[in-house]
VMD Tcl script that builds the backbone (N, CA, C; Angstrom):
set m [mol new atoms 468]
animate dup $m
set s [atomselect $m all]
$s set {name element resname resid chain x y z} {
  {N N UNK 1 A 134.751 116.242 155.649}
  {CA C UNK 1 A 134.513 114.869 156.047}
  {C C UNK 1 A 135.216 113.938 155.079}
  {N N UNK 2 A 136.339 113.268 155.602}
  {CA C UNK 2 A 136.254 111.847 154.842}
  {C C UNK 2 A 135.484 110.555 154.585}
  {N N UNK 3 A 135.216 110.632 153.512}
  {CA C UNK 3 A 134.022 109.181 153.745}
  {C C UNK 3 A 134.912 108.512 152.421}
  {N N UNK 4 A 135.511 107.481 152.083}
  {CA C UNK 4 A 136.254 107.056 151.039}
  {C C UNK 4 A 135.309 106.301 150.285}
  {N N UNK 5 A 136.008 105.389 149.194}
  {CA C UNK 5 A 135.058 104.750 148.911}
  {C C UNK 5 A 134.876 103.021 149.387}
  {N N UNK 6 A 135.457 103.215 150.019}
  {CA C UNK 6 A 135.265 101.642 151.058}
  {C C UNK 6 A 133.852 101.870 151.598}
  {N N UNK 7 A 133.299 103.057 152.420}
  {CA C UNK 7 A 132.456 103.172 153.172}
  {C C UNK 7 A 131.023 103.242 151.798}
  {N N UNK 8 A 131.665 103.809 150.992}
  {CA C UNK 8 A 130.295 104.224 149.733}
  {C C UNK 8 A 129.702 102.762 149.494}
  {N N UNK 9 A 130.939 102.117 148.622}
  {CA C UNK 9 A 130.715 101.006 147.911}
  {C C UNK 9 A 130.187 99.803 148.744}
  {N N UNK 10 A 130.420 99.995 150.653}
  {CA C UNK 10 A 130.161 98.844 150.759}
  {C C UNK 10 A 128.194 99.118 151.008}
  {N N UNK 11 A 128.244 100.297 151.300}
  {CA C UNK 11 A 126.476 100.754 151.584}
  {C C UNK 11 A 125.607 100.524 149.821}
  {N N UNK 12 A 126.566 100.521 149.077}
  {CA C UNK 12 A 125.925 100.290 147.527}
  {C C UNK 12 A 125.609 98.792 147.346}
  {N N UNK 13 A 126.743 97.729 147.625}
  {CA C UNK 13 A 126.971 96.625 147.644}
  {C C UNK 13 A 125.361 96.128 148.204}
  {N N UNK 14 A 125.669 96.374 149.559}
  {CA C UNK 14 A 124.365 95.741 150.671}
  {C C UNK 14 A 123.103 96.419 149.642}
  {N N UNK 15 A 123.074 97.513 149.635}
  {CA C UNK 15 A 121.761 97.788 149.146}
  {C C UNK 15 A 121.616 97.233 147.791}
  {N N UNK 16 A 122.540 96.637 146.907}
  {CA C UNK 16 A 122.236 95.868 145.933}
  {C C UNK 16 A 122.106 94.667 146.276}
  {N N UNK 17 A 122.344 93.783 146.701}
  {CA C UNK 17 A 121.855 92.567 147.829}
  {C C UNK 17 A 120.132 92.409 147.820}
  {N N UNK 18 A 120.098 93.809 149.335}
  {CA C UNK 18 A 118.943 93.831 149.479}
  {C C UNK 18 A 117.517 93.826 148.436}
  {N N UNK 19 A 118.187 94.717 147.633}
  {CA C UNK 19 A 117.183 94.685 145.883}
  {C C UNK 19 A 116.799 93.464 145.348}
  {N N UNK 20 A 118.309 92.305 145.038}
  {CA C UNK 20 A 118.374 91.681 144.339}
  {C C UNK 20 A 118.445 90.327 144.967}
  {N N UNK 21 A 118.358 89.991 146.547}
  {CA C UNK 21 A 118.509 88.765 146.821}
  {C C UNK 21 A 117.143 88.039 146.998}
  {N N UNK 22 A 115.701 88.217 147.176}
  {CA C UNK 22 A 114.737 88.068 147.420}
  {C C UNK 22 A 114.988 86.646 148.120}
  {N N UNK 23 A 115.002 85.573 147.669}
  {CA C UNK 23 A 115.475 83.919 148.333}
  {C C UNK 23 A 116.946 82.972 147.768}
  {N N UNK 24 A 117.815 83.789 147.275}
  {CA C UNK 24 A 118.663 83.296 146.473}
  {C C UNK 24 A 120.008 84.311 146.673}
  {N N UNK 25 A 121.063 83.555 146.977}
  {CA C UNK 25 A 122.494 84.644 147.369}
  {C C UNK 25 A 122.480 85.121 145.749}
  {N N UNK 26 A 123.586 86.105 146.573}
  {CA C UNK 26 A 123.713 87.208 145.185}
  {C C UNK 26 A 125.328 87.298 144.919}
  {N N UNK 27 A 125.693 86.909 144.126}
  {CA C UNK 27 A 127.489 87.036 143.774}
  {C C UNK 27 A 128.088 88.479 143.772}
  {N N UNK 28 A 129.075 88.034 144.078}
  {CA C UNK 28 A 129.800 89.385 143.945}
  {C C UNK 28 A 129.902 89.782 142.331}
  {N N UNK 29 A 130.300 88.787 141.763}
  {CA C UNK 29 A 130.841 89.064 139.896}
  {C C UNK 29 A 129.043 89.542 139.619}
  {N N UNK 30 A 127.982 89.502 140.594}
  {CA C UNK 30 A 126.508 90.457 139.904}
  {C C UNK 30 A 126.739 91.682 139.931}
  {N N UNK 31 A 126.686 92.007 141.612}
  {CA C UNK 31 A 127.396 93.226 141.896}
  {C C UNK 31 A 128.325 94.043 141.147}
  {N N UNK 32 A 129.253 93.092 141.172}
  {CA C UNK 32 A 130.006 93.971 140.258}
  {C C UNK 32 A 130.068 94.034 138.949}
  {N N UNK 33 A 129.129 93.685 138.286}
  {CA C UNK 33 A 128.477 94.102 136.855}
  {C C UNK 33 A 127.803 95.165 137.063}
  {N N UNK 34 A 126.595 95.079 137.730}
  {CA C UNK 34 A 125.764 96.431 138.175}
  {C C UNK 34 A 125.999 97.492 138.762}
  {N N UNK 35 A 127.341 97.457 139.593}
  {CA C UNK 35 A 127.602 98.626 140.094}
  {C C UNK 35 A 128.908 99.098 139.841}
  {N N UNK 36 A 129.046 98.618 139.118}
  {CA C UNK 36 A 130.846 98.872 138.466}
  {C C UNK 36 A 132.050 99.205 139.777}
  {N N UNK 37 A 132.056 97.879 140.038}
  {CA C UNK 37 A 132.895 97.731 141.516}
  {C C UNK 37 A 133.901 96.746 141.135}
  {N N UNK 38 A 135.109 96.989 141.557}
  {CA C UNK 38 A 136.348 96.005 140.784}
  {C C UNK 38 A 135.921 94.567 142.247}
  {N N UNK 39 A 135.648 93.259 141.351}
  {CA C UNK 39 A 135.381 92.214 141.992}
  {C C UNK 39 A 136.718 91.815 143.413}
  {N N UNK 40 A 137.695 92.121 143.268}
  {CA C UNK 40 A 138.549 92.554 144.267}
  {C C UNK 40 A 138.268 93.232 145.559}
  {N N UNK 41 A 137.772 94.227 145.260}
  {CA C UNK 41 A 137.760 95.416 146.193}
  {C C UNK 41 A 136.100 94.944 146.653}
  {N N UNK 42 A 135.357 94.299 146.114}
  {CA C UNK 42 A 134.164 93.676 146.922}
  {C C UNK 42 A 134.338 92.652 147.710}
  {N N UNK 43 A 135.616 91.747 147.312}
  {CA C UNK 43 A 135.910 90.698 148.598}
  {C C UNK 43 A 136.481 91.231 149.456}
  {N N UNK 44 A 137.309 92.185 149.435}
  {CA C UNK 44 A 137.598 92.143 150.917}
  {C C UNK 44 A 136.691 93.576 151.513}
  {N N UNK 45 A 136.174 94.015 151.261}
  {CA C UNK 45 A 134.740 94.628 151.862}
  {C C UNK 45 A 133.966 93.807 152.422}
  {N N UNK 46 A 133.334 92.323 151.675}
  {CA C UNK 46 A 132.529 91.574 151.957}
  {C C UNK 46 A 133.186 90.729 152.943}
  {N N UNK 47 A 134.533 90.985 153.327}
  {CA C UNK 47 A 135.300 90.157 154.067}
  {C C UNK 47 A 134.968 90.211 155.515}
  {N N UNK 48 A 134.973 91.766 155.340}
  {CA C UNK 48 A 135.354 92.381 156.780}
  {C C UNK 48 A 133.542 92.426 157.361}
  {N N UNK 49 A 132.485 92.710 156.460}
  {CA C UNK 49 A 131.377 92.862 156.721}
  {C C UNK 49 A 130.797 91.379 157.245}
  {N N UNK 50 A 131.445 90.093 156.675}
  {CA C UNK 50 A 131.184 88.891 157.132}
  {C C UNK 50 A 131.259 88.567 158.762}
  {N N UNK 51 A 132.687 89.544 158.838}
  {CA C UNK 51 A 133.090 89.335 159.962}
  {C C UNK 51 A 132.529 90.093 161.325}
  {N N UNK 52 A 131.579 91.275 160.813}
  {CA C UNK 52 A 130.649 92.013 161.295}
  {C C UNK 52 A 129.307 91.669 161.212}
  {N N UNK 53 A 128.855 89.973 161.103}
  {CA C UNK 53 A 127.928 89.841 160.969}
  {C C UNK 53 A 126.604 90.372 159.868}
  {N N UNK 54 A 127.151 91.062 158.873}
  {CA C UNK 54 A 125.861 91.989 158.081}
  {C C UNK 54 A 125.688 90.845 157.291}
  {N N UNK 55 A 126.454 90.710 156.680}
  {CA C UNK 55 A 126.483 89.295 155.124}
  {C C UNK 55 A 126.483 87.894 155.724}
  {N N UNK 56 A 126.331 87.090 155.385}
  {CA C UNK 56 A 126.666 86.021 155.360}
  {C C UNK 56 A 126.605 84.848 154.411}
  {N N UNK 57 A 127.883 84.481 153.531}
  {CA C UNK 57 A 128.400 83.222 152.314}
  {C C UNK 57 A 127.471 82.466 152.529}
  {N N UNK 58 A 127.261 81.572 151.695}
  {CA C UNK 58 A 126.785 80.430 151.236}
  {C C UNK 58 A 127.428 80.358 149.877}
  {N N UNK 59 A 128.098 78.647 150.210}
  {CA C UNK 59 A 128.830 78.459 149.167}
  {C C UNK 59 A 128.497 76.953 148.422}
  {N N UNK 60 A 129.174 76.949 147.402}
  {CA C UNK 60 A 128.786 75.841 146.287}
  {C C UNK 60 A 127.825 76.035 145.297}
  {N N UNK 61 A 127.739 75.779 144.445}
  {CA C UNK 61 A 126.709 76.340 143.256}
  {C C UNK 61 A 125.617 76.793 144.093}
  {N N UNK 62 A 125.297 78.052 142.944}
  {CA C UNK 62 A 124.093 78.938 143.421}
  {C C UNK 62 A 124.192 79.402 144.866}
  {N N UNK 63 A 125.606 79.437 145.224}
  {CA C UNK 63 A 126.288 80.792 146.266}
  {C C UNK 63 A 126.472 81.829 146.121}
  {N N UNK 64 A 126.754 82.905 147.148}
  {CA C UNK 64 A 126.872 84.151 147.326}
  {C C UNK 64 A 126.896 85.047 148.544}
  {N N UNK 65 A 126.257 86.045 148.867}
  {CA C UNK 65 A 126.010 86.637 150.109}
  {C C UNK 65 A 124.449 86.866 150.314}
  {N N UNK 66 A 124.482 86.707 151.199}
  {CA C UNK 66 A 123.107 87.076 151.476}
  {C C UNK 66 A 122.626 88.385 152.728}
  {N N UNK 67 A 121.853 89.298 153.175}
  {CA C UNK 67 A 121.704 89.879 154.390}
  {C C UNK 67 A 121.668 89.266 155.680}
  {N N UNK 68 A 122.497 89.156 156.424}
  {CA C UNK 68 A 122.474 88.278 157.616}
  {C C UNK 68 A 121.414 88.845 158.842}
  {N N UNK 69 A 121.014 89.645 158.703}
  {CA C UNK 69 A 119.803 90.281 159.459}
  {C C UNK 69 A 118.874 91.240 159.181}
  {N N UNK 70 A 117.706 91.479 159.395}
  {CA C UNK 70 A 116.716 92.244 158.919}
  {C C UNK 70 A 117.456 93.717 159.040}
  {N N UNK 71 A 116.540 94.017 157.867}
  {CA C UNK 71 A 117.059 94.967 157.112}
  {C C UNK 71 A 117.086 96.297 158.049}
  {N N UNK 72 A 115.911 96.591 158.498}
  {CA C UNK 72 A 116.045 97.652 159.004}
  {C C UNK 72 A 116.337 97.440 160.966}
  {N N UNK 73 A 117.402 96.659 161.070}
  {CA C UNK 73 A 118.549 96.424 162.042}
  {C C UNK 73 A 119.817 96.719 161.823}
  {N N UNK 74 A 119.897 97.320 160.713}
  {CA C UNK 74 A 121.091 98.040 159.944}
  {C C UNK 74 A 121.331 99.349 159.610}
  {N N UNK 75 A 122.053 99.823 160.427}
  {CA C UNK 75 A 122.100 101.203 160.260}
  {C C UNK 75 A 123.057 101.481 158.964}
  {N N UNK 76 A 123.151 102.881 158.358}
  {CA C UNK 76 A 124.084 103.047 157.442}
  {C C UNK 76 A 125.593 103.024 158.264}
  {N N UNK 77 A 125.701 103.905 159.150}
  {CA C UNK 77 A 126.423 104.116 159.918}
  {C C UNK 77 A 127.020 102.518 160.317}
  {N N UNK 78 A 126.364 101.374 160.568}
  {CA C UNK 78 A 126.929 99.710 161.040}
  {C C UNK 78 A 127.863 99.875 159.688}
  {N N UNK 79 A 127.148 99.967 158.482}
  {CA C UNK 79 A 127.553 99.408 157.176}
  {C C UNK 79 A 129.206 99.799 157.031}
  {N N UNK 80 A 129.414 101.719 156.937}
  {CA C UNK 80 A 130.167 102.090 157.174}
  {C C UNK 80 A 131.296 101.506 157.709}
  {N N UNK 81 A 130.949 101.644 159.398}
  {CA C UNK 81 A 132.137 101.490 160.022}
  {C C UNK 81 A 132.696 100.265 160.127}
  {N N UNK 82 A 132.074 98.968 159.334}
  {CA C UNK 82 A 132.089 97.948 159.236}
  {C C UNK 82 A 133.201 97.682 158.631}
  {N N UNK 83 A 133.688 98.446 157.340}
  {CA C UNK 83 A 134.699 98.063 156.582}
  {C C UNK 83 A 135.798 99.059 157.181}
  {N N UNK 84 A 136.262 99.664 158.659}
  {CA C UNK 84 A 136.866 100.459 159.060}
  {C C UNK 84 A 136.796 101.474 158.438}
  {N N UNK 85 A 135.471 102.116 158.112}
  {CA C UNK 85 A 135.930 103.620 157.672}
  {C C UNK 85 A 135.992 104.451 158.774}
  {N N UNK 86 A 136.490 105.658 158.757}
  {CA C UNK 86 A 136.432 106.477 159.555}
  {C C UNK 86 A 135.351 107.541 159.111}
  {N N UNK 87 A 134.875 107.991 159.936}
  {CA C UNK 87 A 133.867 109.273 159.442}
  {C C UNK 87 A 134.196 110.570 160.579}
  {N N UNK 88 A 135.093 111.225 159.877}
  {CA C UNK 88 A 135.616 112.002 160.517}
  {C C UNK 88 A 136.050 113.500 159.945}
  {N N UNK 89 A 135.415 114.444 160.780}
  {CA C UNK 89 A 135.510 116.009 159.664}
  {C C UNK 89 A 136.698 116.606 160.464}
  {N N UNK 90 A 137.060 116.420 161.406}
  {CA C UNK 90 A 138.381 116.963 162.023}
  {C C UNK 90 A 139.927 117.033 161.023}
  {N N UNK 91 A 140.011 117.632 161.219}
  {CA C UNK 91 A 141.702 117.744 160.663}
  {C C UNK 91 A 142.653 116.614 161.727}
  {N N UNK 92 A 142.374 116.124 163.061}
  {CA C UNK 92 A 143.313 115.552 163.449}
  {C C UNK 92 A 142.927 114.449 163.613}
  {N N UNK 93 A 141.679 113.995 163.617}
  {CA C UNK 93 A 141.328 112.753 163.731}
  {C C UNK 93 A 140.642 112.344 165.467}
  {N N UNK 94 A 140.261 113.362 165.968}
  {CA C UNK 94 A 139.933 113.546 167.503}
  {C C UNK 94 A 140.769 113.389 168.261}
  {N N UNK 95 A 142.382 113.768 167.792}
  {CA C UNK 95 A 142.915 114.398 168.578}
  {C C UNK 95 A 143.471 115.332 169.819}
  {N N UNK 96 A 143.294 116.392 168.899}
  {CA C UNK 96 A 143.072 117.614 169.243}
  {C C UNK 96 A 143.971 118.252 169.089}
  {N N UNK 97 A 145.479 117.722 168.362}
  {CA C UNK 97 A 146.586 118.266 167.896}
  {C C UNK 97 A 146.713 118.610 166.737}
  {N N UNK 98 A 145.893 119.572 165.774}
  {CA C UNK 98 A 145.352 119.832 164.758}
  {C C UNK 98 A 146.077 121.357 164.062}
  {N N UNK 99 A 146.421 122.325 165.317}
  {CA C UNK 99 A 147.115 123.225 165.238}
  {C C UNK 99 A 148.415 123.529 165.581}
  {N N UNK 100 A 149.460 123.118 165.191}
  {CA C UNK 100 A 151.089 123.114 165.850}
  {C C UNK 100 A 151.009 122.357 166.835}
  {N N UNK 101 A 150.389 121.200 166.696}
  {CA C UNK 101 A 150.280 120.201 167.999}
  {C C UNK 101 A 149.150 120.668 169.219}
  {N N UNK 102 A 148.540 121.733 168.926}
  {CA C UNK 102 A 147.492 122.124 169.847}
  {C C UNK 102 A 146.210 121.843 169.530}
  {N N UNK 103 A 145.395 121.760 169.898}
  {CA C UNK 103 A 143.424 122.282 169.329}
  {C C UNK 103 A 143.354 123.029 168.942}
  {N N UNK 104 A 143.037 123.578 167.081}
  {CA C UNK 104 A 142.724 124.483 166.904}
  {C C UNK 104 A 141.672 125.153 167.511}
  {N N UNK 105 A 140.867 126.661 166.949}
  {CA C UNK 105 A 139.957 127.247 166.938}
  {C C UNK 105 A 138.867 126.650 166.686}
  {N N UNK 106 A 138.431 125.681 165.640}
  {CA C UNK 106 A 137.298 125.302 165.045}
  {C C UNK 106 A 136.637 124.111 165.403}
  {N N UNK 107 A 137.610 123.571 166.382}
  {CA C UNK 107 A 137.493 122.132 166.441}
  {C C UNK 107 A 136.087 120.990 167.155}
  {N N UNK 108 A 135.775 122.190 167.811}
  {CA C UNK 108 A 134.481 122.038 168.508}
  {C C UNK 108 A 133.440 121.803 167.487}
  {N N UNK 109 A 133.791 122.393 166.506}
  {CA C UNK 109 A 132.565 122.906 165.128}
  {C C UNK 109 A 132.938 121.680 164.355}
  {N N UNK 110 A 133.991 121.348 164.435}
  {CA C UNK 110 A 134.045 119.930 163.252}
  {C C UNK 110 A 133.730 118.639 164.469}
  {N N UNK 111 A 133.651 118.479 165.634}
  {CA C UNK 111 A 133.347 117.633 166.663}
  {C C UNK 111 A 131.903 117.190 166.428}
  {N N UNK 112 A 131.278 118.531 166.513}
  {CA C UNK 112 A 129.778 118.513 166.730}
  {C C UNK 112 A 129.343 118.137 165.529}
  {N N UNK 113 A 129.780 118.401 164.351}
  {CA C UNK 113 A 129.192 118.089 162.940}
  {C C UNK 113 A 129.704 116.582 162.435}
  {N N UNK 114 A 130.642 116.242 163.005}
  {CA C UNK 114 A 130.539 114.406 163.443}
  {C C UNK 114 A 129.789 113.681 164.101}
  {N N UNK 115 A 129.328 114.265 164.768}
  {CA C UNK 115 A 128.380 113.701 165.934}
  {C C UNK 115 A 127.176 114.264 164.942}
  {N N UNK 116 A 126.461 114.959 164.533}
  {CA C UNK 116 A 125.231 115.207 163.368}
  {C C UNK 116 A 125.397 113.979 162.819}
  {N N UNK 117 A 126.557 113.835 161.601}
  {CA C UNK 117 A 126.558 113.054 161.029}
  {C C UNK 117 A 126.308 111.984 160.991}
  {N N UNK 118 A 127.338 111.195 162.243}
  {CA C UNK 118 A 127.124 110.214 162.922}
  {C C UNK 118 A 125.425 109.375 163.382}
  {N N UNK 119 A 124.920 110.362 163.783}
  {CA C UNK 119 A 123.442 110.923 164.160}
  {C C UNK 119 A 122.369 110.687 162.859}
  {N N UNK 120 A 122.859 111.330 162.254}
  {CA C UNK 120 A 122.180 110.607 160.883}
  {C C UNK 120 A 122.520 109.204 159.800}
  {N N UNK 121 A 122.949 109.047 159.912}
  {CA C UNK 121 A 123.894 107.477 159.329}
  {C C UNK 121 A 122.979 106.949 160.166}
  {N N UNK 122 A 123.125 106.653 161.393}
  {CA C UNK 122 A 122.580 105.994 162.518}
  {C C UNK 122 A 121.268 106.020 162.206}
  {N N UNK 123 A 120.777 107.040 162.113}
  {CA C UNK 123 A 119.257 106.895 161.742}
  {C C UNK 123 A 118.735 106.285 160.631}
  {N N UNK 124 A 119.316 106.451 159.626}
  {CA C UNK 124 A 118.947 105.583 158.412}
  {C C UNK 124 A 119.389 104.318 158.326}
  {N N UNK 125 A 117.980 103.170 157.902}
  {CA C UNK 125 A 118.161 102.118 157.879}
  {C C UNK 125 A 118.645 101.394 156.583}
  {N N UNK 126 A 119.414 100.623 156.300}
  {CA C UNK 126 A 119.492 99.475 155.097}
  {C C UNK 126 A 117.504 99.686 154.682}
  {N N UNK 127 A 116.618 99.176 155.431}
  {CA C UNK 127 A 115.315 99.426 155.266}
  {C C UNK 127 A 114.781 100.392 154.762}
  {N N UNK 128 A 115.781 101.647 155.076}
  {CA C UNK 128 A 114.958 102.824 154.012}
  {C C UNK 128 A 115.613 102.949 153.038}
  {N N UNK 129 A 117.207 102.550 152.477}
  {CA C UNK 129 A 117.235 102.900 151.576}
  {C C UNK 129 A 116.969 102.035 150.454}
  {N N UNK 130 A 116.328 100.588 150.808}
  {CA C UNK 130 A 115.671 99.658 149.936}
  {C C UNK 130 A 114.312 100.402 149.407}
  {N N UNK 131 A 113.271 101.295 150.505}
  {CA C UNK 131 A 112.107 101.497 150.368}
  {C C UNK 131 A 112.601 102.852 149.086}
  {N N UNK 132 A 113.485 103.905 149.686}
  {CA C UNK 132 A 113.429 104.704 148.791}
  {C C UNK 132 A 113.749 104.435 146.948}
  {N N UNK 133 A 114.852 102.972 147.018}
  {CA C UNK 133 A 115.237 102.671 145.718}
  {C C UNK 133 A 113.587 102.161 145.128}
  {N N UNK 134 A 112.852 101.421 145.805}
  {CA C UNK 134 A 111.938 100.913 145.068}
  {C C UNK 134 A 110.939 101.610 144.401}
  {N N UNK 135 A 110.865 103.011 145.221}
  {CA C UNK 135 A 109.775 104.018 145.039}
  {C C UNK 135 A 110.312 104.859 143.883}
  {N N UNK 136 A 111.628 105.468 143.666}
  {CA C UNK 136 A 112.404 105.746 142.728}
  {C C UNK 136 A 112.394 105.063 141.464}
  {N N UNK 137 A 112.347 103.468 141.340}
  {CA C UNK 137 A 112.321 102.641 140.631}
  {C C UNK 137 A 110.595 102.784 139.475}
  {N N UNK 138 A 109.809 102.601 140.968}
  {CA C UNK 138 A 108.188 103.093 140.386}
  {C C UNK 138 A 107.938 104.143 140.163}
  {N N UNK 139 A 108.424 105.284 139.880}
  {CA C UNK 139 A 108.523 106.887 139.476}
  {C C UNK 139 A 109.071 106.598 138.238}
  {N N UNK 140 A 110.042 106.189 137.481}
  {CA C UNK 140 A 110.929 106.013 136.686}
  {C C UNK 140 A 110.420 104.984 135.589}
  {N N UNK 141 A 109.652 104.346 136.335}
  {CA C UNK 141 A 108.532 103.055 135.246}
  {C C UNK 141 A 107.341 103.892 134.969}
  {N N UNK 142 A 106.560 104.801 135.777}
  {CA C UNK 142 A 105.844 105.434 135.865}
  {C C UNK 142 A 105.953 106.399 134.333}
  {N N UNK 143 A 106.468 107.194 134.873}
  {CA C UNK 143 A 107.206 108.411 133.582}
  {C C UNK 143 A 107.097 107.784 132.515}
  {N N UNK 144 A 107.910 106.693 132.369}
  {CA C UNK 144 A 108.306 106.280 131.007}
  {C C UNK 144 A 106.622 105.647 130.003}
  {N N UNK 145 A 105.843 105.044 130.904}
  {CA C UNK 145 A 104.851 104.669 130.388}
  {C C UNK 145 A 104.008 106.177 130.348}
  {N N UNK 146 A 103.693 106.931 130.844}
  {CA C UNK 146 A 103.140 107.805 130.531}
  {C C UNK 146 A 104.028 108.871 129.491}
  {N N UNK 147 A 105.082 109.033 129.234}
  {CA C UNK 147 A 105.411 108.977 128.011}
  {C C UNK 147 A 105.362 108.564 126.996}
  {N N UNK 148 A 105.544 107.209 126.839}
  {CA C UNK 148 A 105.143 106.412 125.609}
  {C C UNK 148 A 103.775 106.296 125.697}
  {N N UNK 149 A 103.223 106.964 126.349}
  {CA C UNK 149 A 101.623 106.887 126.209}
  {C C UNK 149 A 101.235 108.481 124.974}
  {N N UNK 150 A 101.502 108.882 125.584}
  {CA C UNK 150 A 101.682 110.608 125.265}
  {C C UNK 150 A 102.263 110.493 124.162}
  {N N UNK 151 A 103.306 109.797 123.759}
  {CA C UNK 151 A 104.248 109.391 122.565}
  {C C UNK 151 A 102.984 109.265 121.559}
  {N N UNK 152 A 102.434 108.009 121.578}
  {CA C UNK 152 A 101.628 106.954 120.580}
  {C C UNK 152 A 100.636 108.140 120.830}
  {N N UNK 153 A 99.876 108.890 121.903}
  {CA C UNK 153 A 98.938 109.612 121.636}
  {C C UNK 153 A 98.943 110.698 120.448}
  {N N UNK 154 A 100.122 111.462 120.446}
  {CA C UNK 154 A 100.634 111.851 119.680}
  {C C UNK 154 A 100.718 112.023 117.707}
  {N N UNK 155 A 101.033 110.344 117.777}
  {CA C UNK 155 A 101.430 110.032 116.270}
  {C C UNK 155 A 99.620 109.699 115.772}
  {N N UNK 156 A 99.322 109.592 116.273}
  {CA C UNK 156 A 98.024 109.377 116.250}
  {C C UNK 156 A 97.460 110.284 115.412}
}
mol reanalyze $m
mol bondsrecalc $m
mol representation Tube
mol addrep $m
């Protein structure tokens, strides 16, 4: 499967948004502090996603992007194909001229496992992967205080 990083960064982007915009746009130069994304390569991601309705500018001090629709109305799969990625495990690109200009042998098998894929992207929402970062987030605060609990119990 090709998935580049147009398709990664722009599903990282949104889901840093979603984290971080609560009532207030979120800049790209945030983003790209936090997710180590060249501020370049987030405008014209954010370009094309504008133009797909996901984001939407607000500009003049205390501008940025914001989610242009509820969250879980967003598939991963929208996010994706938003910035033209392709998601595609074929060798020819659904062709079918993959073997000396013919259909290979396998091709059925890389068809169907696009369509899985596809299938799953689709299923997952912008909405879950906000819910899963947050729960991750409270596991990770979790630990650490019961460590430094255990810590100080310790020296004790």
């Amino acid at each position: 499967m090709k998935l580049t990083t147009k398709g990664r960064f722009a599903v990282t982007a949104l889901l840093d948004i979603a984290i971080h915009e609560s009532s207030h746009p979120v800049t790209l130069a945030a983003i790209s502090a936090r997710q180590s994304i060249s501020l370049s390569y987030l405008e014209q991601l954010f370009n094309r996603m504008r133009k797909k309705n996901l984001v939407k500018s607000i500009k003049g001090p205390g501008g940025g992007y914001m989610i242009a629709k509820n969250y879980d109305a967003i598939s991963v799969k929208e996010i994706i194909t938003s910035v033209d990625e392709k998601i595609d495990s074929t060798q020819c690109g659904g062709q079918e001229n993959c073997h000396e200009g013919d259909r290979c042998i396998t091709h059925d098998l890389w068809t169907s496992l696009n369509l899985k894929i596809l299938d799953y992207l689709d299923s997952l929402t912008l909405d879950d992967l906000v819910k899963k970062q947050l729960v991750g987030q409270q596991t990770i605060q979790f630990k650490k205080k019961r460590n430094a609990t255990a810590a100080k119990a310790g020296a004790i």
